[in-house]
N, C-alpha and C positions, 0 to 999 in steps of 0.2 A: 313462520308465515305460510301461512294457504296458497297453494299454487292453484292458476289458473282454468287448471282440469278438473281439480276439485270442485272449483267454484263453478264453474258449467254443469258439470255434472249435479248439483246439488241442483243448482237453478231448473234443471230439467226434469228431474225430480221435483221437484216443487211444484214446476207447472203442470206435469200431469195426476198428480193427485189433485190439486186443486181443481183440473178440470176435471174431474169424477166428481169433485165431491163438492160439483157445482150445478150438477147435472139436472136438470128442473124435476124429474121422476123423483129421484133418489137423496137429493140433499136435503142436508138437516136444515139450510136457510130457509125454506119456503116455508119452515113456519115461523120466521122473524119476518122476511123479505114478503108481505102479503099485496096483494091491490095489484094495479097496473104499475104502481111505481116499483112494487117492490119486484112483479115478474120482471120488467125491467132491467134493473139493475142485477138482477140476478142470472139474464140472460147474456146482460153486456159482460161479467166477469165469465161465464162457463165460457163463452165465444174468445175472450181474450186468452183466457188460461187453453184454451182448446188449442186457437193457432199459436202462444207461445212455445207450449208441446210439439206442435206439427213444425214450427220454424228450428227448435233444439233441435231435433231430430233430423231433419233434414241437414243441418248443418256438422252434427256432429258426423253422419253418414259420408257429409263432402270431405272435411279435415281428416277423418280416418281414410277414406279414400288414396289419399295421397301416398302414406305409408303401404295399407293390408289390408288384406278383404274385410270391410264391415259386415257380419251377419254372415259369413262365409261367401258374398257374391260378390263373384269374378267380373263380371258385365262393364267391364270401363272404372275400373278400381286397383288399385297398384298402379300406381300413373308413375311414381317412382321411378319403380322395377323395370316398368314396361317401359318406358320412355327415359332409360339411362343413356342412350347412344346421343340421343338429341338433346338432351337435357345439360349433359357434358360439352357437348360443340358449343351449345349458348354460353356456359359458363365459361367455358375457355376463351370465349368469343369475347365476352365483355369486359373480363378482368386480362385479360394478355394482353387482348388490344387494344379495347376501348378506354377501360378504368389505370392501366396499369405503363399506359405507352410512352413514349419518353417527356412530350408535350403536356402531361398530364405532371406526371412526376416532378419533371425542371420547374413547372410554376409553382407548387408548396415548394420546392427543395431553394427556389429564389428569393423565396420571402422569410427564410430563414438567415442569420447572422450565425454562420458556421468559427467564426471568431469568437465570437461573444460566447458560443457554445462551449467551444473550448476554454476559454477561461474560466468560464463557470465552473465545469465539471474539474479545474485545479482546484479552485478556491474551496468549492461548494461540497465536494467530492469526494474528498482526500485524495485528488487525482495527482497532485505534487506529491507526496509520500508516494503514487504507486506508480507516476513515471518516472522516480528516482527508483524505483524497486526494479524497474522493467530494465532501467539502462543498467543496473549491476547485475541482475541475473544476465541478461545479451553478454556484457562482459566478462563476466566470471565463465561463462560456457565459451563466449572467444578465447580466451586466455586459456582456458583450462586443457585447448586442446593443443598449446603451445606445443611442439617437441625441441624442450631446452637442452637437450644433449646434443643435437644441432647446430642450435643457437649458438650455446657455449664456444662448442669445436669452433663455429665460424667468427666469433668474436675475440675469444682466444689470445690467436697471433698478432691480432691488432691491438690488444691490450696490453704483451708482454712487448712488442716491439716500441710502444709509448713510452712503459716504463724505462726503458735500455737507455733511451734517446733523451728520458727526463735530466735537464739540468738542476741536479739536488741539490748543488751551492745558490744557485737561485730562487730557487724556490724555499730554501731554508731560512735565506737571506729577506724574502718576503713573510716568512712566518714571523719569522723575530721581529720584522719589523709590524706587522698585523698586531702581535701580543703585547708591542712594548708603545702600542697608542694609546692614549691618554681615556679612551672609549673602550678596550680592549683591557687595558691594565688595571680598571674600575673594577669590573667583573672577574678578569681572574683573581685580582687581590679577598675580594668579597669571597669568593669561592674558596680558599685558600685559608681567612681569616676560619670559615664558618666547618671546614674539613678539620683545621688545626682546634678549634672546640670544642666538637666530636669526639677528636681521639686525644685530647685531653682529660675530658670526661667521662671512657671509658672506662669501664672496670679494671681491666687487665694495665693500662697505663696509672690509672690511680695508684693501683698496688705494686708500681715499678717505682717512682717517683718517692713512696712512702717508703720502698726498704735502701736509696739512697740517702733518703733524709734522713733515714734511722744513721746508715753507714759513715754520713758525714758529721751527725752530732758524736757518733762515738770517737768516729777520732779525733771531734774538736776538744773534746771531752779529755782523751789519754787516760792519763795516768793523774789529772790535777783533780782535787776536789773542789776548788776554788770557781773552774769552771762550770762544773755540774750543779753548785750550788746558785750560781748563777741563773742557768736555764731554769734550776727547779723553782727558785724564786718568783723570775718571771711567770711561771706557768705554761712555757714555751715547751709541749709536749710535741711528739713527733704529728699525731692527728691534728693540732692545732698548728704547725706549721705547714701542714699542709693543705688545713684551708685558708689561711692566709695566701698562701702561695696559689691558689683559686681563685679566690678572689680578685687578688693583683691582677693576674692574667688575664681572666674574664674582662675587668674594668678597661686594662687596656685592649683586647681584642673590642669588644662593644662600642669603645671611642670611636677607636679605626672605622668600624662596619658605620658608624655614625657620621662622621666625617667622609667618607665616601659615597655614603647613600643616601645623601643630602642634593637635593634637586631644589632646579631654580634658581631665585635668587638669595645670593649667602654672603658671610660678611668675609671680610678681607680677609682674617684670622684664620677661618674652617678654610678658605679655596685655598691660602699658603700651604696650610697641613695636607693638606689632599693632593696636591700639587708634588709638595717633597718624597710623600708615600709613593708617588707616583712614577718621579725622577729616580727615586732608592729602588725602586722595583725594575725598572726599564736598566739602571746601572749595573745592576745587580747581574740581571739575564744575561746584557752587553758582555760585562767581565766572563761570565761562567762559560759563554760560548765562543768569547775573544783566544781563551786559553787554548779550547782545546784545534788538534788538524783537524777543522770539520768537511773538506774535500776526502781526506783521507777515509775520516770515521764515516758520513753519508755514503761513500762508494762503498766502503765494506759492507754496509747495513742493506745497500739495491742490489749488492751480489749475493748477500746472503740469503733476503730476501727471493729473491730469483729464484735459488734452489732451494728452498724451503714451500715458495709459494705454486702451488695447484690451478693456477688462473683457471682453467676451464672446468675444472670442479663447483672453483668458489664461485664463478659467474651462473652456473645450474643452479647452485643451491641458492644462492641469491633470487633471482626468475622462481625458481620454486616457491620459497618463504614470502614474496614480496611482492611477486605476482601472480601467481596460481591461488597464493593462499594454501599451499600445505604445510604440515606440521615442521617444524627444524628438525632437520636429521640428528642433529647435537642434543634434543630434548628425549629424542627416542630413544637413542645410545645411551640417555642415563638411565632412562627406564627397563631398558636391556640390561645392565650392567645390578642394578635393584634388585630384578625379577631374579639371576646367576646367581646374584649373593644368597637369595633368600628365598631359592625353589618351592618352597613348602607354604609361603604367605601368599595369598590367593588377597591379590588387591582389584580395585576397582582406579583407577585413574582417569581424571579429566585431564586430557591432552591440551598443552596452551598452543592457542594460535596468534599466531601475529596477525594483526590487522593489514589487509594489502594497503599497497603506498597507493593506487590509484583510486580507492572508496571515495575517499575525501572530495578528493577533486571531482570525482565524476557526480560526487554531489552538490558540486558547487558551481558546477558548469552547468547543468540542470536548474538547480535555482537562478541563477546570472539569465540566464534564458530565456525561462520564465517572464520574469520580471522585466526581459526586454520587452519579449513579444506585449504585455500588457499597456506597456506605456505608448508603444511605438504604433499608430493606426496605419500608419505606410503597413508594414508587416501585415496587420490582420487584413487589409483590405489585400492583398495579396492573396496570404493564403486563402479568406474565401474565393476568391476570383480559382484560385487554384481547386480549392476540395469540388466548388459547383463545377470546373470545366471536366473533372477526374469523375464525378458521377455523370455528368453526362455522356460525354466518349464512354464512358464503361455501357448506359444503359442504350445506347445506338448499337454498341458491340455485341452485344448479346439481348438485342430486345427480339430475334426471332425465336431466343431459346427459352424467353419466360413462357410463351402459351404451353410449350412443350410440357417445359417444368409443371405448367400448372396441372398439365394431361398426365403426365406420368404419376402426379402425384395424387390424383384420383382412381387412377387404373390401380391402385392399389388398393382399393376400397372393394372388398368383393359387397355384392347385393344387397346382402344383411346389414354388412358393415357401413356402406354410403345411408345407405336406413336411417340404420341406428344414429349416425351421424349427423344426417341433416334434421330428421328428427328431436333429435336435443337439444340441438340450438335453434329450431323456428316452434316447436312441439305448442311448447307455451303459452307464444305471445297467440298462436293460431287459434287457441282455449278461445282467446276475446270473440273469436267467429261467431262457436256457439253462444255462447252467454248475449253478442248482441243479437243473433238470429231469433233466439228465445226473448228478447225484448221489444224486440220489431215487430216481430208478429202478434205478439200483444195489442201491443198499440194497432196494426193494423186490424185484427180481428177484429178490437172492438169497434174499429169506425166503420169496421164494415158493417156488423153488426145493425150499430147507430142509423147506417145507410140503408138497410135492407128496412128497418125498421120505420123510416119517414116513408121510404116509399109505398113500403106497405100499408098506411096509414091512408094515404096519397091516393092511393089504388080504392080505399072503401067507399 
């Protein structure tokens, strides 16, 4: 696109050839242009092309002015340069005080929905993704600068003196009973079921199970051939008994997993069976811990405990892995232990982190928030009441230091630089000067012209 200078400049151009080569001596129209009509017309175009030239030039003379010596004269030229002392007090004048003062400000700043703003900018923004980003970096830098060897030390004695005073028949006596609830003994039994078909169908168990069955046909077998003739009839090989033996077990594990993991409503028959699975399982635990001194066996296990257990180690390293977010000192130690064994293997290793316990929530409390603040217009009417009265006090607080601001950040402009500077941004639109100066005077020439012309007419 053609800028504005260009387009004046042409234009002036334009008009002073045309007024040459309009000139009644010297143009080639006076021999189109003949009579009184055509001196005429040919007079009203030199005269308009004439003062168009005279009006571009005049004006291009004023717009340059402002900047640098047009034609190299000094004479009231550099209005800029010469007048930056005053030129700066106006502007500081207008925009510190005038444009920029608190009365000015608070009315757009009051017709804004500083609420609604913020909503936008979650929804619209991704601004929920980046004030969830904002409150886990604040935290992860809070947290980060924890000092858990501290912590620990001071936590400590307040953890091993809990454990000392813990009543472990009590609480054992709460466990067994937690496990052997009918909600509780679902889920372990399932877990149990689904462990035991696992290490059923393991390899290393398959091929236990198979050199029994070998061990048991041989010696059902002995010394008869009666009996071996038997098996071999049937086709009762060792492999074949032991997928039958597979089978069975799976059908009945599957039942169980079936009948316990049956929700809603169910017939008499399944809740009986899941019921007794259930009664056999709770009788079962009852007996195995009726037997043993468990006052006895639990106080031996919180002593031994005690001296085995590191509490202000384990409470560090915990804080560490869980809230700091560094690596487990137990993942490093194998990697240490690697690197010893195998000096000479040059590895690259991605180091596993635990996810901190607090991520989660801090992103769910963020959303919950959120999603308050949107529903709730008590809240937004609030906080705008809030953000407009925090810019206001802010802009009474420091509105003697905006004009400053605006002055110091001019005084940095040396000569050339405020120039070059205000000239870029107004250079352009100033072009329109000349372009219309050079149109004006067109148009006036020629009616002066017109005018000079009646009168003289007038006068014969």
């Amino acid at each position: 696109m053609v800028d504005n200078k260009t387009k004046a400049t042409a234009t002036l151009a334009a008009s002073a050839i045309c007024a040459v080569s309009t000139l009644p001596e010297i143009s080639p129209l006076k021999f189109i242009l003949t009579g009184a009509v055509g001196n005429f017309t040919l007079g009203l175009l030199n005269h308009g092309f004439l003062a168009a030239t005279i009006g571009g030039m005049a004006d291009w003379f004023g717009v340059t002015a402002l900047f640098r010596k047009p034609l190299g004269i000094g004479f009231h030229t550099e209005i800029l340069r010469r007048n930056r002392a005053r030129i700066m007090d106006a502007i500081v004048e207008f925009v510190g005080t005038d444009l920029l003062n608190t009365k000015n400000i608070m009315e757009t700043v009051r017709d804004e929905n500083t609420a609604q703003l913020l909503i936008d900018y979650f929804e619209q923004n991704n601004g929920r993704a980046k004030t969830k980003a904002l409150v886990r970096d604040v935290l992860s830098e809070l947290f980060g600068g924890l000092d858990t060897k501290n912590i620990s030390q001071g936590i400590a004695p307040i953890l091993e003196n809990e454990i000392k005073n813990l009543d472990a028949q009590k609480l054992f006596d709460a466990v067994i009973k937690v496990i052997t609830s009918d909600k509780h003994s679902r889920r372990i039994l399932m877990i149990l079921f689904d462990t035991g078909h696992k290490i059923l169908q393991s390899q290393h168990m398959q091929e236990e199970i198979l050199k029994k069955i070998t061990e048991l046909r041989e010696a059902y077998e002995g010394d008869s051939a009666g009996r071996a003739l038997v098996l071999s009839s049937m086709d009762l090989t060792d492999e074949k008994i032991l997928r039958i033996l597979n089978e069975t077990v799976e059908k009945k594990i599957s039942d169980a997993e079936k009948i316990l993991n049956t929700k809603g409503m169910v017939d008499a028959e399944t809740a009986k069976a899941a019921e007794e699975m259930i009664q056999m399982f709770g009788g079962f635990v009852r007996n195995a811990t009726g037997s043993l001194n468990t006052k006895k066996f639990l106080d031996d296990v919180k002593n031994l405990f005690m001296e085995k257990f590191d509490s202000a180690n384990f409470i560090k390293t915990w804080l560490d892995v869980n809230v700091k977010g560094e690596t487990d000192p137990r993942i490093l130690e194998k990697i240490r232990r690697q690197q010893m064994a195998n000096p000479n293997v040059k590895r690259i290793v991605e180091v596993e982190r635990k996810p901190v316990i607090w991520k989660e929530a801090a992103d769910f409390i963020v959303d919950a928030k959120i999603d308050e603040f949107k529903a709730n217009k008590k809240y937004q009417r609030k906080f705008d009441a809030l953000i407009k009265g925090f810019v206001e006090n802010l802009l009474e607080e420091y509105r003697e230091q905006i004009p400053q601001m605006i002055r110091e950040r001019l005084d940095k402009f040396s000569d050339d630089e405020l120039t070059a500077f205000v000239e870029g941004h107004v250079a352009n639109d100033l072009q329109m000067i000349r372009i219309n100066g050079s149109v004006c005077g067109a148009i006036v020439g020629m009616f002066l012209y017109i005018v000079s012309q009646i009168i003289e007419n007038a006068l014969r």
